[in-house]
C-alpha positions as CSV (number, residue, x, y, z in Angstrom):
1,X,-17.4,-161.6,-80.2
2,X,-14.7,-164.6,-79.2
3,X,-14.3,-165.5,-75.8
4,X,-11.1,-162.6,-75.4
5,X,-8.0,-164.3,-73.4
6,X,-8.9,-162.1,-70.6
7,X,-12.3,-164.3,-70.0
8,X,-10.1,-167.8,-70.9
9,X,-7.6,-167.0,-68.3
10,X,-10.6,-166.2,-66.0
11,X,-12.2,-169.0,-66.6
12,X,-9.2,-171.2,-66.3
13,X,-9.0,-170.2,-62.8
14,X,-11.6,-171.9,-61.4
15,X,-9.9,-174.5,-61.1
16,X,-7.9,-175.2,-57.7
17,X,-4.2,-176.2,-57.2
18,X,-6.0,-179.0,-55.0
19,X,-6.6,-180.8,-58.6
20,X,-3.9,-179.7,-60.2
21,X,-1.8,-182.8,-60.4
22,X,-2.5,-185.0,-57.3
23,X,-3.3,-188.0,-59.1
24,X,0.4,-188.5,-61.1
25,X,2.1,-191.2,-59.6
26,X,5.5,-190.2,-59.3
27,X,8.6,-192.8,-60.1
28,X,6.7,-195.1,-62.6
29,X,7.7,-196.1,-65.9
30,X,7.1,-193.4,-68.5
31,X,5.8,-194.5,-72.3
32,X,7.4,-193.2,-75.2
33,X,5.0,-190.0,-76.5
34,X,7.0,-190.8,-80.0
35,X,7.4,-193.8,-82.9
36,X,9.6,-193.9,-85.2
37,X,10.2,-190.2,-86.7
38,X,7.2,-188.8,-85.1
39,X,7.5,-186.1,-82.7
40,X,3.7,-184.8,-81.0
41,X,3.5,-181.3,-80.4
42,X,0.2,-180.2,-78.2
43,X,-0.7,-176.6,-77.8
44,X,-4.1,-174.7,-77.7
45,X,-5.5,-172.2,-80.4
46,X,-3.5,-169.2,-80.9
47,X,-0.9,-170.3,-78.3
48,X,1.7,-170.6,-80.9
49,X,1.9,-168.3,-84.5
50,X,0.6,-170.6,-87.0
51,X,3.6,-169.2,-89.4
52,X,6.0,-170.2,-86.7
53,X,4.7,-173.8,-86.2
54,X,4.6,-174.1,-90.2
55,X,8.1,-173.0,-91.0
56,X,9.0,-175.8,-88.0
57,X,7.7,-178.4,-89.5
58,X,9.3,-177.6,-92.7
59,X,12.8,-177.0,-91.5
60,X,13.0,-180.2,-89.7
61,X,11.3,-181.9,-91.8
62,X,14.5,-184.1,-92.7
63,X,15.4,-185.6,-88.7
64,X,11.8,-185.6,-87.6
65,X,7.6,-185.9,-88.4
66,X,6.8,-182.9,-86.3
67,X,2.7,-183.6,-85.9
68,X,1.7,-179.8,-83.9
69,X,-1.5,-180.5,-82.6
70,X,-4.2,-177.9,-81.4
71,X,-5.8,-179.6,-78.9
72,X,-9.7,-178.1,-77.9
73,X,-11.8,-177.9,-75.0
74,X,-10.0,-177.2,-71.7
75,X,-6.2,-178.2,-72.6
76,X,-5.4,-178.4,-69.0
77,X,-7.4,-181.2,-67.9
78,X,-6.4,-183.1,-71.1
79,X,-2.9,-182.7,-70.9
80,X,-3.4,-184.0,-67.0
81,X,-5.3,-186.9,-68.5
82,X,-2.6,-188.4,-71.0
83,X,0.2,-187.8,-67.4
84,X,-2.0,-189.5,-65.3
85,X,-2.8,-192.3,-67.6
86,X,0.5,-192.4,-68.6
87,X,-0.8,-192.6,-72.3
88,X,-0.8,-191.0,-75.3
89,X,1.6,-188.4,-73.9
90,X,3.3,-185.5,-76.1
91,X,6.5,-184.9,-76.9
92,X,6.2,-180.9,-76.7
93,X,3.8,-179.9,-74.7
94,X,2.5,-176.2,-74.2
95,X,1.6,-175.0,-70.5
96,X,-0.4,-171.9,-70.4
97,X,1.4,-169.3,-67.5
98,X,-1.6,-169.1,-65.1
99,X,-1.3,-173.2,-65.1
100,X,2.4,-172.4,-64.9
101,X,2.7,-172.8,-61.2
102,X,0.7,-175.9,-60.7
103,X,2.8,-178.2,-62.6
104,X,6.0,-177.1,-60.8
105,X,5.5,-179.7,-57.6
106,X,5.3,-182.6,-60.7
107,X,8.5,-181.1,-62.2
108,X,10.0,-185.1,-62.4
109,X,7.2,-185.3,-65.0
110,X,8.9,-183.1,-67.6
111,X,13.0,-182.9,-68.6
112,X,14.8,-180.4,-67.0
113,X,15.6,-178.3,-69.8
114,X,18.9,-177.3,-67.9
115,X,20.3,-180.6,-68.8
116,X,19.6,-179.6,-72.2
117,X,21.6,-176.3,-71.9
118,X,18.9,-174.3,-71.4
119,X,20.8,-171.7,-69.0
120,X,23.1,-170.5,-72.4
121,X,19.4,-168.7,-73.3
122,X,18.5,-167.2,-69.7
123,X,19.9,-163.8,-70.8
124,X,18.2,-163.4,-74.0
125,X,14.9,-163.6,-72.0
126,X,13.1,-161.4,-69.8
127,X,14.6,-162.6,-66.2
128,X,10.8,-162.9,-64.6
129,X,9.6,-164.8,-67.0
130,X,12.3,-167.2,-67.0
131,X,11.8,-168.0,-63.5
132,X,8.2,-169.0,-63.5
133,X,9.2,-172.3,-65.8
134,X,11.6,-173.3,-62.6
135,X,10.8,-175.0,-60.0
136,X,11.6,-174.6,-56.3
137,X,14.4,-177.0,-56.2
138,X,15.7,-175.4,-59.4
139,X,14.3,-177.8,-62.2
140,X,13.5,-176.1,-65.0
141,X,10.2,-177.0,-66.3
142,X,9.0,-174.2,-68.7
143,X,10.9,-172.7,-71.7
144,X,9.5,-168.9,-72.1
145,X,7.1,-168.5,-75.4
146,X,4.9,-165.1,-74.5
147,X,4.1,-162.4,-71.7
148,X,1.2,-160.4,-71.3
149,X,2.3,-156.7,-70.0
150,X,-0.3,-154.2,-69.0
151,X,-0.8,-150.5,-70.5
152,X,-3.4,-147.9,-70.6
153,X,-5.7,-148.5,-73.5
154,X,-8.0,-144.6,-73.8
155,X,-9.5,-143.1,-76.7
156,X,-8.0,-140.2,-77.8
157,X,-10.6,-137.7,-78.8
158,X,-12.9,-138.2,-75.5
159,X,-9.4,-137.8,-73.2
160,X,-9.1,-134.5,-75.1
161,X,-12.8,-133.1,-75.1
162,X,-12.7,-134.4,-71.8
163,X,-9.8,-131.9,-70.9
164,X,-7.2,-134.6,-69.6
165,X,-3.9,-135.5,-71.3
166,X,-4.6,-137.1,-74.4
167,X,-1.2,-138.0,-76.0
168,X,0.3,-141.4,-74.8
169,X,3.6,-139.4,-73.5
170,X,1.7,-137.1,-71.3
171,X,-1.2,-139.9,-70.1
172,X,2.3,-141.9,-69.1
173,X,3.5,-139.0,-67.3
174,X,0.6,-137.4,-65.9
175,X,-1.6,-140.4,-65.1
176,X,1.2,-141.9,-63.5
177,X,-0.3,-142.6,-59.6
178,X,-3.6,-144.1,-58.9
179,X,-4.5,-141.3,-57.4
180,X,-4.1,-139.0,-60.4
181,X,-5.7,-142.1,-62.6
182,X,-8.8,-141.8,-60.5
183,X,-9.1,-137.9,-60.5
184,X,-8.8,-138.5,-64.0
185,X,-11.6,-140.7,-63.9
186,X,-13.8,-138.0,-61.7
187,X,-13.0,-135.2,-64.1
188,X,-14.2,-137.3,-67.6
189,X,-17.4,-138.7,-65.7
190,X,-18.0,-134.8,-65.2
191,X,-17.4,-133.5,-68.3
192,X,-18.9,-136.3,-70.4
193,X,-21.5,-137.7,-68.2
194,X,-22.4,-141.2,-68.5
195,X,-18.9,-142.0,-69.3
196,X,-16.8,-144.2,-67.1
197,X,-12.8,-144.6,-67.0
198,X,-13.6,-148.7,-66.2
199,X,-15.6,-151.1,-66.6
200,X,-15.3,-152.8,-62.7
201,X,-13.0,-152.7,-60.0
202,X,-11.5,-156.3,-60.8
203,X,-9.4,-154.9,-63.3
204,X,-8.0,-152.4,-60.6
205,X,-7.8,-155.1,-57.9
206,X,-6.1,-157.7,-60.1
207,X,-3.5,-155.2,-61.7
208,X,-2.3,-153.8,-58.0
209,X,-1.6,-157.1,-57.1
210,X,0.4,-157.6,-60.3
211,X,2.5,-154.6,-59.9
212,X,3.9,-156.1,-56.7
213,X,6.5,-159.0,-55.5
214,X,3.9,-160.6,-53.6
215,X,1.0,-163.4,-54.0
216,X,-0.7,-164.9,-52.0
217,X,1.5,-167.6,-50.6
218,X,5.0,-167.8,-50.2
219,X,7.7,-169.9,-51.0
220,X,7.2,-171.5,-47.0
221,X,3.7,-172.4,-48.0
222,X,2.6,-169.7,-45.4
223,X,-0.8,-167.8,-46.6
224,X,-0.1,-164.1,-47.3
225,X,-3.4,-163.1,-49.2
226,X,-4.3,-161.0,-45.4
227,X,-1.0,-158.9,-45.4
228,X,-0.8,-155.1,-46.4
229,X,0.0,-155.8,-50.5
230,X,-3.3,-157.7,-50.8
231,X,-5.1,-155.3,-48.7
232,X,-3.9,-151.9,-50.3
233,X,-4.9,-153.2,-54.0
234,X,-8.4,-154.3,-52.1
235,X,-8.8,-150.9,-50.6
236,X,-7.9,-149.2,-54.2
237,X,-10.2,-150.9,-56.1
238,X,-13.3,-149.8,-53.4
239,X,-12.2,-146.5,-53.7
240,X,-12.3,-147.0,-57.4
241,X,-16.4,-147.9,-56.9
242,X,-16.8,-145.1,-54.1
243,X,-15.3,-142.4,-56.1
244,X,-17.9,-143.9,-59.0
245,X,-15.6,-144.4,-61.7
246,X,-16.8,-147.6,-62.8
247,X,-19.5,-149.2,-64.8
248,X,-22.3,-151.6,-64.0
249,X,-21.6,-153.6,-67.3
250,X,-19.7,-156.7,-67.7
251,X,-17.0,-157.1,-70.0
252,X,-18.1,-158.8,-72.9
253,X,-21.5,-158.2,-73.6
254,X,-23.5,-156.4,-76.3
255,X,-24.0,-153.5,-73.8
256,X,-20.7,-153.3,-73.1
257,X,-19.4,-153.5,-76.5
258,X,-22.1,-150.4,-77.7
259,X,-20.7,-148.5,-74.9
260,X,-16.8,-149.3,-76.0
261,X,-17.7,-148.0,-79.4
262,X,-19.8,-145.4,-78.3
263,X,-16.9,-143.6,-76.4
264,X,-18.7,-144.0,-73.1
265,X,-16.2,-147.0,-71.8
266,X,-13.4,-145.3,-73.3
267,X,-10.2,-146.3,-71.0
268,X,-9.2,-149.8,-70.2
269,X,-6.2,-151.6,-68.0
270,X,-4.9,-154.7,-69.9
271,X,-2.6,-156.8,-71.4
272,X,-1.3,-156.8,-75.2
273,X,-3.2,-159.3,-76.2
274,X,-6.2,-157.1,-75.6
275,X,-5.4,-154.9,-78.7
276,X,-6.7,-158.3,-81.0
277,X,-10.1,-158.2,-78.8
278,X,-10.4,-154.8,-79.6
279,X,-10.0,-155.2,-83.3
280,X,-12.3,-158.1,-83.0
281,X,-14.9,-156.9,-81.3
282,X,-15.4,-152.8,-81.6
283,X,-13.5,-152.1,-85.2
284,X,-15.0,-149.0,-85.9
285,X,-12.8,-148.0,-83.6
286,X,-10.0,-148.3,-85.6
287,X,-7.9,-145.0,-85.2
288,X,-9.5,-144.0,-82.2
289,X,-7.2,-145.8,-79.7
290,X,-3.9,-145.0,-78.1
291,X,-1.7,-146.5,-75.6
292,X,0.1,-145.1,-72.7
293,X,1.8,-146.9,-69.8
294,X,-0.3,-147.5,-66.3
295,X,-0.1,-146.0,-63.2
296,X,2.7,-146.5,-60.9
297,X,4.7,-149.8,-62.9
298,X,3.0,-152.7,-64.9
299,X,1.6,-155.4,-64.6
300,X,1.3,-158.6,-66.3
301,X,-1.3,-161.0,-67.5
302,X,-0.9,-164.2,-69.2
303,X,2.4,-166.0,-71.5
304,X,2.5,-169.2,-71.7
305,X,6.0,-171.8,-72.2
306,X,6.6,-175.1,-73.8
307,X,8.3,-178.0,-72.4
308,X,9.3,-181.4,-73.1
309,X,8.2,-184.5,-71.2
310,X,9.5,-188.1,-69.8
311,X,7.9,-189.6,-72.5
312,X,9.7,-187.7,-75.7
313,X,12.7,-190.3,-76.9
314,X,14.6,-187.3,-78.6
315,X,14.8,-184.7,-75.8
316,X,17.6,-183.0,-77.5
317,X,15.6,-182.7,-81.0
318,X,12.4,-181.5,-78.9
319,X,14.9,-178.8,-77.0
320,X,16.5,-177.6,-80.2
321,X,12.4,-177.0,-82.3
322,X,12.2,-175.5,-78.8
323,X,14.7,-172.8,-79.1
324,X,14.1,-172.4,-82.8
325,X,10.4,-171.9,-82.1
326,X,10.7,-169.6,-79.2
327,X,14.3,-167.5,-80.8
328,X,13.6,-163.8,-80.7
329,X,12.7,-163.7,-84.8
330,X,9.9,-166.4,-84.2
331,X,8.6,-164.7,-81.2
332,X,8.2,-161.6,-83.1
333,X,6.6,-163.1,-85.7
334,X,4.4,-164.8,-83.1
335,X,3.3,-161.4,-82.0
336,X,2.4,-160.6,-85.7
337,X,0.0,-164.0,-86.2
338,X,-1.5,-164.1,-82.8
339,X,-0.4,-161.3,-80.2
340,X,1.7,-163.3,-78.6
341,X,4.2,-160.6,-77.1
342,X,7.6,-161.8,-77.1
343,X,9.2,-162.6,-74.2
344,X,12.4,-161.8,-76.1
345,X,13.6,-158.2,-75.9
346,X,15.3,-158.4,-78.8
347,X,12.4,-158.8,-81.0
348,X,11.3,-155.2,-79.6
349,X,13.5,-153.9,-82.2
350,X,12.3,-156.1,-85.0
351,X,10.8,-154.1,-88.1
352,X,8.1,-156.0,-87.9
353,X,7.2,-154.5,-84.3
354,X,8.1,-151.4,-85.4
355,X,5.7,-150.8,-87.9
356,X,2.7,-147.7,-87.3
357,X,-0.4,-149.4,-85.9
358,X,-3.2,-148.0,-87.5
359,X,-5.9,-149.0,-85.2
360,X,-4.0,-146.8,-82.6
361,X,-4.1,-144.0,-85.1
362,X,-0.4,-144.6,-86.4
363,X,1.2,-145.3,-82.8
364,X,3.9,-147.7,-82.4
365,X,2.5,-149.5,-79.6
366,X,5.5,-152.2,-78.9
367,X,7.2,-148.8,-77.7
368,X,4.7,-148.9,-74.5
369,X,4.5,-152.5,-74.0
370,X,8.1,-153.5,-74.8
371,X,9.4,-151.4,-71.7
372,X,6.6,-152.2,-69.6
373,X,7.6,-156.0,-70.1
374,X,10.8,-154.7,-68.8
375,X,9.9,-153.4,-65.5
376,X,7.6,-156.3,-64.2
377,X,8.4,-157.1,-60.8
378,X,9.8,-160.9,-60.0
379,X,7.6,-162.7,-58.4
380,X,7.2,-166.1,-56.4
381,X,4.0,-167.8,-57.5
382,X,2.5,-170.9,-55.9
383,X,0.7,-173.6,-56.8
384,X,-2.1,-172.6,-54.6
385,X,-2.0,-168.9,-55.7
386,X,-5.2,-169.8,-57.7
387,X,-7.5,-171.1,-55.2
388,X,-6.8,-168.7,-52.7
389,X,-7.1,-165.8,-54.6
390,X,-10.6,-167.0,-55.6
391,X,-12.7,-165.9,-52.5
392,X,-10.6,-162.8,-52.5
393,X,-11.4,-162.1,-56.6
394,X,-15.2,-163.1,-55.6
395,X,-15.9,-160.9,-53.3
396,X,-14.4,-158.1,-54.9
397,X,-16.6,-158.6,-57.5
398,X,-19.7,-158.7,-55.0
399,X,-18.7,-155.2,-53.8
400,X,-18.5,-154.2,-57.5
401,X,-21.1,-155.7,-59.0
402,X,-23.7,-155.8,-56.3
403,X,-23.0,-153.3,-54.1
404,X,-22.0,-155.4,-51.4
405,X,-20.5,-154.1,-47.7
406,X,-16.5,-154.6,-48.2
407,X,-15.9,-154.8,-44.6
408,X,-18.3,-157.9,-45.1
409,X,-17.1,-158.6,-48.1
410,X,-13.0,-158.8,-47.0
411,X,-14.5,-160.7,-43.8
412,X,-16.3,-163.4,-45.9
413,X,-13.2,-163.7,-48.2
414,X,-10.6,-164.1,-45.6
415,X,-12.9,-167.2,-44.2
416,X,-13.0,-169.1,-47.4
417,X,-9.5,-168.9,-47.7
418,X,-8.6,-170.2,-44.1
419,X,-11.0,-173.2,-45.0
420,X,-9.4,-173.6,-48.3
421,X,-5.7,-173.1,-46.7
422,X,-6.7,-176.0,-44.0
423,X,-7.8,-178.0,-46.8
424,X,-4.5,-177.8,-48.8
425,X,-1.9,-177.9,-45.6
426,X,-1.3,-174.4,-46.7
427,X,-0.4,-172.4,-43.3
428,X,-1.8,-169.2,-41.8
């Protein structure tokens, strides 16, 4: 099975905001990214619909050689390498959204895309996603491509034989606290024994944080990764493990996989994107899946932006591919070539996203995610977000995984991130 976006936004976070982009040199003279007609596009595979990026470089074909470029490896530290050199530098450049927050400090890197006339598009965007591409003195960094809302992903046949709703509009309104999620949980583990509503507590950990308006450091660069939002998702996911509800596998494997398909992991928090890994790696499932909203609000994970920087010669060309690419009948397509959800709420109403899924056995499943997207929360994230939520997402994984003390565990956390909160000047 391919590395799902799940594990490549995992494993893009362990990198710190420490590294993010200390070494640009601010102020210095900025080479063209450009010659002649040529315009360089970077993104990553599957961050863009490959129809989309074709029909660009058709349309424009006339004013510009648009040259979209999938660039391999780990993009981030690439993209860092052509800034910092100063070299080689795009035009168009994509920034995946859990990078999002560590390129905002550099913003004088890139063109602020108000100057462009971005803010005539704010409304037809989701308003949370929006605000992540801006920076804290208001420049505009990222222009929206994707989001990643969360739902309920359960197999209908072992919810029913199990006895628990099994219809997405009755899981949505009857799994709709954590507390009813986990009794939920109890009651299949009892009636189908060996069968678990989750894989680990991450998922629960991660999500709970997600639902909220909260981090772990604010906009004053004070550390807030000890205060009540952080501990209540903490203390939910240990009660996830206590009230043994979760599996000992890890997401991913052949073991987990033969328990996906055999019904015995048959429940799962995540993003849209996570329907593709599904097809991917268990499809003879196909039919056997539905999709109801999580418990209490969503979440979100992942979506990614494009943006244009100091070296492109033809910023206004760059910002109007931009808002071609990224309109609301580009983004739905997006979501048909690569799952890209749209970030657009007009494309909810698309045909196209319309249409019956069959692998969720006929269910029209932008009808959960496209109001989830809806109802995600605004939140400020930091460019250090990522390294101090990494003791915290460690440990919680110890407690999981190996069964360690979380009194310990939160204790052995919380002094990782004051070292790593000295470290950066962050304040505690």
């Amino acid at each position: 099975m391919r590395l799902s976006r799940r594990g490549m936004l995992r494993a893009g976070l362990a990198g710190t905001a420490a590294t993010a982009l200390g070494g640009l040199a601010s102020g210095c003279a900025v080479p063209t990214g450009s010659t002649g007609r040529n315009m360089v596009l970077w993104y990553w595979d599957g961050g863009l619909g490959d129809t989309v990026v074709k029909n660009a470089k058709t349309r424009y074909d006339s004013t510009v050689d648009l040259k979209a470029i999938k660039i391999g490896g780990y993009y981030r530290s690439k993209l860092l390498t052509t800034l910092t050199g100063q070299a080689r530098i795009p035009d168009i450049a994509g920034l995946k959204g859990e990078d999002m927050a560590s390129y905002l400090p550099d913003a004088d890197q890139f063109v602020d895309l108000r100057t462009l006339g971005a803010e005539k598009y704010r409304n037809q965007y989701l308003p949370w996603k929006w605000q992540q591409g801006i920076a804290d003195d208001g420049t505009m960094v990222g222009f929206p491509i994707d989001c990643g809302p969360v739902a309920h992903y359960y197999q209908y046949a072992v919810f029913q034989k199990a006895g628990l709703p099994y219809e997405p509009a009755d899981v949505s309104r009857e799994l709709n606290t954590w507390e009813k999620f986990f009794t939920a949980g109890e009651q299949l583990k009892k009636r189908s024994p060996g069968t678990f509503l989750l894989t680990d507590i991450n998922s629960v950990f991660v999500n709970v944080v997600q639902q909220g308006s909260k981090r772990y450091v604010d906009k004053d660069r004070n550390f807030i990764g000890d205060q009540q939002h952080v501990r209540d998702a903490w203390a939910l996911a240990v009660e996830a493990r206590q009230r043994r509800i979760v599996s000992n596998l890890v997401s991913g494997t052949p073991d987990w996989l033969s328990a996906v398909e055999d019904g015995k992991l048959p429940s799962n928090l995540n993003a849209s994107w996570a329907m593709y890994d599904l097809k991917s790696g268990v499809p003879k499932t196909e039919g056997k899946w539905r999709v109801a909203q999580m418990p209490v609000r969503p979440s979100n994970i992942g979506g990614s932006f494009l943006t244009i920087t100091k070296a492109c010669r033809e910023p206004e060309k760059a910002f109007e591919i931009i808002t071609w690419m990224l309109n609301a009948a580009n983004q739905g397509q997006g979501y048909v070539d690569a799952g890209l959800f749209p970030s657009t709420p007009a494309s909810y109403r698309l045909g196209r996203l319309q249409e019956p899924n069959p692998f969720f056995g006929g269910q029209v499943t932008t009808d959960i995610f496209g109001p989830a997207a809806q109802k995600i929360a605004v939140a400020y994230n930091s460019p250090y977000d990522v390294a101090l939520s990494q003791p915290i997402l460690d440990e919680i994984k110890n407690v999981g995984v190996l069964g360690k003390d979380p009194k310990k565990a939160w204790s052995d956390a919380m002094g990782k991130c004051r070292r790593i909160a000295d470290h950066l000047g962050v304040n505690r």
